[in-house]
C-alpha positions in Angstrom: -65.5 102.2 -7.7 -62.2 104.3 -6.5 -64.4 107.2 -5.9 -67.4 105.0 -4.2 -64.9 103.7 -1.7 -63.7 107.3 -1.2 -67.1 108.2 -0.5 -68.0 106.0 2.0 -64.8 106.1 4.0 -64.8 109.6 4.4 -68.3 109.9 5.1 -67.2 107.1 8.0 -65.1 109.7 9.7 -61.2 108.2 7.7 -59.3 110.8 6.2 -59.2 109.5 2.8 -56.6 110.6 -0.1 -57.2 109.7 -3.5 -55.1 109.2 -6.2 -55.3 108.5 -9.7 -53.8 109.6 -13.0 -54.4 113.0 -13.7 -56.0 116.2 -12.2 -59.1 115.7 -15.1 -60.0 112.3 -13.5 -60.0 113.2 -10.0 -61.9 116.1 -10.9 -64.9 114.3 -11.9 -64.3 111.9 -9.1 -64.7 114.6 -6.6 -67.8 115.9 -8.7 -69.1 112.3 -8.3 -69.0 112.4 -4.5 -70.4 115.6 -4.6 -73.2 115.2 -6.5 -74.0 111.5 -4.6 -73.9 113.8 -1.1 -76.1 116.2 -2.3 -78.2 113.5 -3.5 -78.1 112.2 0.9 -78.8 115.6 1.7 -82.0 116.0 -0.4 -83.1 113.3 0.8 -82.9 114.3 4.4 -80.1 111.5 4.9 -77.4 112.9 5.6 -77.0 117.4 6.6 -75.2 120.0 4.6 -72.5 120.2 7.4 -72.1 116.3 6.9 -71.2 116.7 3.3 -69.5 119.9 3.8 -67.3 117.8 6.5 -67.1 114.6 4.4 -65.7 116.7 1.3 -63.1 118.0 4.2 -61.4 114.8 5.0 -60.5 113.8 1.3 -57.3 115.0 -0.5 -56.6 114.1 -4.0 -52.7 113.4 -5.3 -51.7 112.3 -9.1 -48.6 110.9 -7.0 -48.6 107.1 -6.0 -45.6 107.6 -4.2 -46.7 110.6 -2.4 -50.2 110.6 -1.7 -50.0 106.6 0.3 -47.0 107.9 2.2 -49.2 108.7 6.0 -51.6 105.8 5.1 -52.8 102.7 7.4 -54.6 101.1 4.6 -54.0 101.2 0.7 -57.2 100.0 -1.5 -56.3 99.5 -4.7 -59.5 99.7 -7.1 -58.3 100.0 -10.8 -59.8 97.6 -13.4 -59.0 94.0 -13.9 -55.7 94.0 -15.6 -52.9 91.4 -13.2 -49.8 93.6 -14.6 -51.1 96.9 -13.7 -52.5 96.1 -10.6 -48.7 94.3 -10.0 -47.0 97.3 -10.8 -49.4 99.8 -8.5 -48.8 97.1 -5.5 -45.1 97.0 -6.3 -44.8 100.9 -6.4 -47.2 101.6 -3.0 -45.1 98.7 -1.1 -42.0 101.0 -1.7 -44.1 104.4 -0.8 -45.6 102.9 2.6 -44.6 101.9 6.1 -44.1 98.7 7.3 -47.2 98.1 9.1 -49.6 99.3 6.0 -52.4 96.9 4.6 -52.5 96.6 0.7 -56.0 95.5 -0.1 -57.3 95.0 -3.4 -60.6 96.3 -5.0 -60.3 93.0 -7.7 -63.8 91.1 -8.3 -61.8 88.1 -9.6 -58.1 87.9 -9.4 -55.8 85.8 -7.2 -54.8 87.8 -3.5 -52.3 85.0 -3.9 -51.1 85.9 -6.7 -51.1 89.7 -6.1 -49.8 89.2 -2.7 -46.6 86.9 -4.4 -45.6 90.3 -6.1 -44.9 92.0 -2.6 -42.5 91.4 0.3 -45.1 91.2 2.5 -48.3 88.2 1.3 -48.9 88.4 5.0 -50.1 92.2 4.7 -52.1 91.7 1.4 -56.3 91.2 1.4 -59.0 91.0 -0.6 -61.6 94.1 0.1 -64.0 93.4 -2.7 -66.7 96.6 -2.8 -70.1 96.4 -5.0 -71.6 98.9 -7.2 -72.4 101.1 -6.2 -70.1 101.9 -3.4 -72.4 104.2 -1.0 -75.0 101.6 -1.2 -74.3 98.4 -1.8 -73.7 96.9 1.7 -71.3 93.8 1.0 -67.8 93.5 0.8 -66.2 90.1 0.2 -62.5 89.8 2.7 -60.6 87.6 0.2 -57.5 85.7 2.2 -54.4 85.0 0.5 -52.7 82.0 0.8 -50.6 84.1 3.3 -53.0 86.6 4.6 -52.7 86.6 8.5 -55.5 86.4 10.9 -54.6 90.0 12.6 -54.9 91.6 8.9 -58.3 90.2 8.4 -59.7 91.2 11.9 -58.5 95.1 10.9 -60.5 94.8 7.5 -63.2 93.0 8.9 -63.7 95.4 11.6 -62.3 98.6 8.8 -65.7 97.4 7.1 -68.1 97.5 9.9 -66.5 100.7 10.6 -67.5 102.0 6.9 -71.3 100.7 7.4 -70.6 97.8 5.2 -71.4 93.8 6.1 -68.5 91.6 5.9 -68.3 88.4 4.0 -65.0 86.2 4.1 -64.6 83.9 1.8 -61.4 82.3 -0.2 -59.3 82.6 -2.9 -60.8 80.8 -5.5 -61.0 82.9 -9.5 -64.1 84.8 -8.9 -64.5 84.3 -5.2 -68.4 83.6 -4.8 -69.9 86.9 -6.3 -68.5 86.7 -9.6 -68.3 82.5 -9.7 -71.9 82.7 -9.5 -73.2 85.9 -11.4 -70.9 85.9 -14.2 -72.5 82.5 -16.1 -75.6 83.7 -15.6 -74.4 87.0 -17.6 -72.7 84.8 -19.6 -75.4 82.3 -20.1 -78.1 85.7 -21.0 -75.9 86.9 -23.9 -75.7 83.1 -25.2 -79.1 83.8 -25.6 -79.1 86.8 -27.4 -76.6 85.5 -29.5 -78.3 82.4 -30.1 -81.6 84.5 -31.4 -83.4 82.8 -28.6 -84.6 86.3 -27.6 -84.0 89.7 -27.6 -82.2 91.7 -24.3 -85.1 93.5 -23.4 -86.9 90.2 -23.3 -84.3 88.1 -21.7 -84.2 91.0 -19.0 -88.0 90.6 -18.7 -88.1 87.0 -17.8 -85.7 87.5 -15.0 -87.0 90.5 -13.3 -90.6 89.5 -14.0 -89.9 84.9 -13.2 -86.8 85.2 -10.8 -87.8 88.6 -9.0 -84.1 90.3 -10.1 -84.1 94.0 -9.6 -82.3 94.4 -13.1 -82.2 92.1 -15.9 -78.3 90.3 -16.2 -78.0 92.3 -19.8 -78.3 95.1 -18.0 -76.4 94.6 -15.4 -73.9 93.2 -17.9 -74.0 97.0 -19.4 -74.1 98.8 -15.8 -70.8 96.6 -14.9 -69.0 97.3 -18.1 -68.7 94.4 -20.7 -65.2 94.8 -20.6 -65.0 94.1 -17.3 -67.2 91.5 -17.6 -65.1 90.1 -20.0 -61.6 90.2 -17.7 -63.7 88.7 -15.3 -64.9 85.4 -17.5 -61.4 85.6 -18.8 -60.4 84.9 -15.2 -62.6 82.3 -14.5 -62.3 80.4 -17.6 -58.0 80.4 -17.2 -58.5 79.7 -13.5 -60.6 76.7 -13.7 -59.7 75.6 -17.0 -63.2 74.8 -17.4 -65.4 75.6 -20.5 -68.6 76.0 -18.7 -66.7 79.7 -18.3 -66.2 80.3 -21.9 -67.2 84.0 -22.8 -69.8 84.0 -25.4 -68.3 85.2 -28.3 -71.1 88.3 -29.0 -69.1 89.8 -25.9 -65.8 89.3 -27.5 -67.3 90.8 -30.5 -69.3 93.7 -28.7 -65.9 94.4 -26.9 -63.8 94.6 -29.4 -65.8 96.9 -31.4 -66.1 99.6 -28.3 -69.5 98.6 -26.9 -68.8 98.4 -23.3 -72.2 99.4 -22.2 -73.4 102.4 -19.9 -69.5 104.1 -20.0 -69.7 104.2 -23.8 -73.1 105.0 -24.3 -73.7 101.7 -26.2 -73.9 97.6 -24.7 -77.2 95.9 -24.9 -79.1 98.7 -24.9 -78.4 102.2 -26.3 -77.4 105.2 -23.7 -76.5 108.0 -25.8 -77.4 111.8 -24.6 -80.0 112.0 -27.8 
C-alpha cells in the first residue's frame, strides 16, 4: 500500500519521501513503482519522460525522524497493529511542524483512538487507500472525534488532487468498506470450513450469481489473511458482536503461515513451481 500511495502522489506532481525500515524494503518498493510505470508507459498511458519525472520527485529515508521533517502531510500505511501504528504517530508528531496532517492508511482502526495518542486529535484523519493504489479510485476520509473541518477540506481536496474520489464517512470499527466486505469474507470461509464447498467453487457462485470481479476467497488471499484477520479482530472487539466472529479455519490458516498471495499459499496455491 506504502508504495501504491507513493506512486500515485508523485505521479500527481507531490514530492513524495518514503520511509520504511531498511534500504532492502525500499528497494523493492522503488522496483514496484517502477515496474507499475512501465507497465502506464506500455500501455501508452502515461510517457517515458512522465515516469522518468515521477521516479524524480520520490526520495527514500530509513529515518522517521528525518525523512517527515519538510512534510505537509504524513500518511502512515503499515499493517493493522494499534501499538505500532501509536508509536510511528507518536515519533512523526515529534519529527514534524506544527501545521503537519497525520493521516492514517488503517482499513479498521479508531482515528479516535490513534488521534488520543497525539497532541494534536484536531490534526489527525483517516485517508483510507484501496488495493491497488494506482487504480483503485476511492479513498474513505475517516473523522476523528476531533478532526477539524479545515483538516478534512485539505484531504478531501489532497485526494482530488491525486485522481482519487473522496468518500467521508465516520469512525465506526471498519468504517463502511471493511463493516461490509469483511462478513462476507468471513461468511465464504465458514463455508469452506463447513465442507459446504470448495474455494474455487464458492468463488464461482459469486463472480458467476452476484457479478463480483474476484471471488471473496480470493480476495481474502490478495488482501492477506492476516490482515484480514486484524481487521475481523477489530470489528468483533469494537462491536462486541458475534456476527463478527473470525471463522476459526482463518485462525488456523494464520497461524500456520498461510497468509495468501505474500506467502505463496491461502486458499489457493501461488508458489513459483
Amino acid at each position: 500500500m506504502g508504495n501504491g500511495i507513493a506512486h500515485v502522489a508523485a505521479q500527481s506532481g507531490f514530492s513524495v519521501t518514503l520511509i520504511d525500515i531498511s534500504e532492502e524494503a525500499l528497494s523493492r518498493a522503488i522496483a514496484t513503482i517502477t515496474k507499475n510505470l512501465g507497465r502506464m508507459v506500455a500501455k501508452g498511458k502515461i510517457s517515458d519522460e512522465d515516469q522518468a519525472n515521477t521516479l524524480a520527485r520520490i526520495t527514500t529515508s530509513t529515518s522517521i525522524e528525518q525523512g517527515v521533517k519538510q512534510a505537509d502531510v504524513v500518511i502512515e500505511a503499515v499493517n493493522e497493529n494499534f501499538e505500532l501504528k501509536k508509536k510511528i504517530f507518536q515519533t512523526v508528531e515529534a519529527s514534524v511542524s506544527e501545521h503537519t496532517i497525520l493521516a492514517s492508511n488503517t482499513s479498521s482502526i479508531s482515528i479516535t483512538k490513534l488521534a488520543g495518542v497525539t497532541k494534536r486529535p484536531e490534526k489527525v484523519i483517516g485517508m483510507h487507500f484501496f488495493n491497488p493504489v494506482p487504480i483503485m479510485k476511492l479513498v474513505e476520509i475517516v473523522n476523528g472525534l476531533d478532526t477539524s473541518k479545515e483538516v478534512y477540506d485539505v484531504i478531501e481536496q489532497l485526494s482530488k488532487d491525486m485522481g482519487k474520489i473522496p468518500v467521508p464517512v465516520n469512525d465506526f470499527p471498519g468504517f463502511v468498506s471493511n463493516r461490509v466486505l469483511m462478513p462476507m469474507i468471513n461468511e465464504a470461509i465458514f463455508c469452506v470450513h463447513e465442507g459446504v464447498a470448495t474455494p474455487e467453487n464458492v468463488d464461482e457462485v459469486m463472480k458467476l450469481g452476484m457479478a463480483h470481479p474476484m471471488g471473496p476467497l480470493r480476495l481474502a488471499d490478495f488482501i492477506g489473511l492476516d490482515v484480514c484477520l486484524d481487521i475481523l479482530n477489530v470489528l468483533y472487539d469494537g462491536f462486541k458482536d458475534p456476527k463478527y466472529r473470525p471463522c476459526p479455519l482463518l485462525v488456523k490458516m494464520v497461524d500456520a503461515g498461510k497468509l495468501g498471495d505474500k506467502s505463496g499459499q491461502g486458499f489457493y496455491n501461488y508458489s513459483k513451481n
